[in-house]
N, C-alpha and C positions, 0 to 999 in steps of 0.2 A: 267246901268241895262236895261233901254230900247232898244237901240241899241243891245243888247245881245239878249232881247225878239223877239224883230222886226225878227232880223237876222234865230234865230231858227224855225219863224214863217213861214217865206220865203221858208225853209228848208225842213220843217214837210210838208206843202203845195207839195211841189213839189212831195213828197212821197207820198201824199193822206192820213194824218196824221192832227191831230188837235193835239195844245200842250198837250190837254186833255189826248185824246190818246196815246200820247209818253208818260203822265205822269205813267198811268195805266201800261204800259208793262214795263218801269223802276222800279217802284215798284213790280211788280214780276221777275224781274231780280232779283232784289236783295232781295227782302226777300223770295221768294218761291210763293206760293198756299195760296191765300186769300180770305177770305170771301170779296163777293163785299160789308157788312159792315165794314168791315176791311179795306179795297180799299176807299173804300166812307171817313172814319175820317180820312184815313192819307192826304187826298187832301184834306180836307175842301169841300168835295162837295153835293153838297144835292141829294136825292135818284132819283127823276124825271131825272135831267143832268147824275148822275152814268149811271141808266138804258140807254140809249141813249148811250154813250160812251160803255159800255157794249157788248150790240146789235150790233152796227155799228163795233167795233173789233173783235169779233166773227164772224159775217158775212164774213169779208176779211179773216180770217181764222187765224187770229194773236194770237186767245186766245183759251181756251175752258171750258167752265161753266159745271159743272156737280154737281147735286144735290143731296147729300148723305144722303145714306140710305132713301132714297125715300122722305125726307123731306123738304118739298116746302118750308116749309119759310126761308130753308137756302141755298144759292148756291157758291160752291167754285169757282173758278178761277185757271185757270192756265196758262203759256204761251204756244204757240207750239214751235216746232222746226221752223218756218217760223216766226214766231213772235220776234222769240231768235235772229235769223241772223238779219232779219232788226234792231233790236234796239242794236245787237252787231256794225251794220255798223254805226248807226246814232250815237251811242256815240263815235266813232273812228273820226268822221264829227265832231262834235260838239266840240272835245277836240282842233282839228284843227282851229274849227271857232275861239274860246277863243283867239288865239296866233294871228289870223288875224285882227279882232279888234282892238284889243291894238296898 
């Protein structure tokens, strides 16, 4: 497991990616548009680290938060089209890494 961690860490770095980060835009690959509560329990992550992670992939343009019907205490997520390609490419890398490993 670790060598698997290390390796992908190596990976996401070189992208300007934190595993955090990769983890956030996989879970919207595959489940759709989530509330960053939503985002926050399926990683186990606490609200201070979420926001950060948040901010920092919106900034790069990988996500986009939009807060419906004008209601601040709630904001959804979503991935872009640039957000979509990168983490299409990095799980194309990563299926590769798996087979390299071993």
């Amino acid at each position: 497991f670790l060598a698997i961690r290390n390796a992908e860490s190596k990976e996401f770095e070189a992208l300007g990616l934190t595993v955090g980060q990769f983890s956030v835009l996989e879970i919207l690959v595959h489940k759709g548009d989530q509330s960053v509560g939503a985002i926050m329990k399926l990683m186990f992550s606490t609200p201070g680290n979420m926001t950060v992670l948040i901010k920092n992939l919106e900034t790069k343009g990988f996500i986009k938060v939009v807060t419906p019907n004008n209601d601040k205490r709630s904001k959804m997520v979503s991935i872009t089209p640039t957000g979509k390609e990168l983490i299409d490419s990095m799980i194309i890398q990563n299926f590769y890494l798996l087979f390299l490993i071993n």
